[in-house]
Short mmCIF file of the C-alpha atoms (twelve columns), coordinates in Angstrom:
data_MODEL
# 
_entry.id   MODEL 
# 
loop_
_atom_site.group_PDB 
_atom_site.id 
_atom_site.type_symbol 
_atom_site.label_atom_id 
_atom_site.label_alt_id 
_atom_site.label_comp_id 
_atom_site.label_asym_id 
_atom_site.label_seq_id 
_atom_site.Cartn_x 
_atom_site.Cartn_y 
_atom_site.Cartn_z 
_atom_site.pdbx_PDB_model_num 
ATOM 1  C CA . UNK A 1  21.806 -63.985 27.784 1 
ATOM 2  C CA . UNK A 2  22.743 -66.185 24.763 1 
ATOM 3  C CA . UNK A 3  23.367 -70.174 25.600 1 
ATOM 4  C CA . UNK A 4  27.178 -69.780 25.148 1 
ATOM 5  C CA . UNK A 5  26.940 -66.963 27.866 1 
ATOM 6  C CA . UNK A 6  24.733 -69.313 29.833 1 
ATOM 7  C CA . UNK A 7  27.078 -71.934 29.715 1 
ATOM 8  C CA . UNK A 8  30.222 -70.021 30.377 1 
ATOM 9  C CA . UNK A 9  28.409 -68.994 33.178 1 
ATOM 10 C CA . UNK A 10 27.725 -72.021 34.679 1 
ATOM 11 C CA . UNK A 11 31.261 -73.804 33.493 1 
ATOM 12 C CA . UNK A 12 32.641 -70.903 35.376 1 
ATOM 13 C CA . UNK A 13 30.696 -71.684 38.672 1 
ATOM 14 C CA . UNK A 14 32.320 -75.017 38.957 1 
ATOM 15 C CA . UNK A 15 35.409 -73.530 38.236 1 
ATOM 16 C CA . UNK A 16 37.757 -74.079 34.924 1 
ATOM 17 C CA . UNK A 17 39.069 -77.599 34.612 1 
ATOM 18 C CA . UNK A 18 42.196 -78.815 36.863 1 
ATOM 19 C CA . UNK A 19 44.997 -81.679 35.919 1 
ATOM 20 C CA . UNK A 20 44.768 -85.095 37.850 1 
ATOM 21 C CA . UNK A 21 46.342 -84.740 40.672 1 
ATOM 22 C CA . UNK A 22 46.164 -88.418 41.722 1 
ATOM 23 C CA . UNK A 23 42.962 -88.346 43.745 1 
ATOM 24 C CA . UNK A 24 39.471 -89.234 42.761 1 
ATOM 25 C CA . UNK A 25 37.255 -86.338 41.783 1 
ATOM 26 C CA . UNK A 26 33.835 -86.104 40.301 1 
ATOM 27 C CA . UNK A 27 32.755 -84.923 36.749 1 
ATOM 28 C CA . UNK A 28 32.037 -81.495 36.213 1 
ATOM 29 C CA . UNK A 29 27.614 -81.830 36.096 1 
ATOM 30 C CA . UNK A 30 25.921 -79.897 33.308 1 
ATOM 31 C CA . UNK A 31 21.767 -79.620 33.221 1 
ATOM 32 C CA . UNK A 32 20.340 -80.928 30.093 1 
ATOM 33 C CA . UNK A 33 17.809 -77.765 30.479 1 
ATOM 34 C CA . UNK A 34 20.941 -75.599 29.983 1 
ATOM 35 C CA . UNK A 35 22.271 -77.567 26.999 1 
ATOM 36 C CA . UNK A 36 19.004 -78.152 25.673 1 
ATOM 37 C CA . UNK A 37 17.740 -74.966 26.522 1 
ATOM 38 C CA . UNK A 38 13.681 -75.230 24.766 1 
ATOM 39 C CA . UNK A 39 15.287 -77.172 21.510 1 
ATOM 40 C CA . UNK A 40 14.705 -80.558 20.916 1 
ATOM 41 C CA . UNK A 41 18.292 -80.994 19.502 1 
ATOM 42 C CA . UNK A 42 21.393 -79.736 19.821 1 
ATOM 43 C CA . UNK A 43 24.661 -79.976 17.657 1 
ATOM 44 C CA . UNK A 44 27.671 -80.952 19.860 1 
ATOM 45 C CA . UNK A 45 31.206 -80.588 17.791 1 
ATOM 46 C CA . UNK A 46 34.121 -82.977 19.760 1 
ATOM 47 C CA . UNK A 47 37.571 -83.659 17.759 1 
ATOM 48 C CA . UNK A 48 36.209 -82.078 14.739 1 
ATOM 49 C CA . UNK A 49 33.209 -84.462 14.697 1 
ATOM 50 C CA . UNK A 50 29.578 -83.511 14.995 1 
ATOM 51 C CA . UNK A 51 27.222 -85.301 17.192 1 
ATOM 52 C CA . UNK A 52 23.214 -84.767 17.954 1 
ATOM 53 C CA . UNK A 53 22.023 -84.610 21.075 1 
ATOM 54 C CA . UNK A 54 18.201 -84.929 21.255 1 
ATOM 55 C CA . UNK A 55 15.329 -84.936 23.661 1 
ATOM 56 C CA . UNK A 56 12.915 -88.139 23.098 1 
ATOM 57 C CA . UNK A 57 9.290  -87.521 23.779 1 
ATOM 58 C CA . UNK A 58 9.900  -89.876 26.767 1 
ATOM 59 C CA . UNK A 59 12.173 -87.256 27.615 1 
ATOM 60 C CA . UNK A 60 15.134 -89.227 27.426 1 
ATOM 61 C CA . UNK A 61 17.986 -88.303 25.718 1 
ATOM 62 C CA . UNK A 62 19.726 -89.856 22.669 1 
ATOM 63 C CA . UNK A 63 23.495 -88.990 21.705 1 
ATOM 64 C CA . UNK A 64 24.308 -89.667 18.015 1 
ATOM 65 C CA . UNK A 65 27.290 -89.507 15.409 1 
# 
């Protein structure tokens, strides 16, 4: 299994994405394992921008433009 299969996978256990509906509801929760998968960084594309998201050796993680 690829990581876009792995994450379609797991997006579709939590079910696809719902409008408002006026009450509070928590944020879909994704693993950084299954993001990260064994890679230090991975490329994240949002609005037609491209951000890094990488794995310290802390092992804290670092989002940049």
């Amino acid at each position: 299994m690829n990581k876009n299969e792995q994450l379609s996978d797991e997006r579709s256990a939590h079910g696809a994405a719902q409008p408002w509906n006026g009450s509070l509801s928590l944020p879909d929760v994704w693993r950084s394992k299954t993001l990260l998968g064994d890679a230090q960084t991975v490329a994240i594309e949002h609005a037609g921008q491209r951000y890094w998201l990488r794995r310290t050796k802390e092992n804290k993680l670092i989002l940049t433009k």
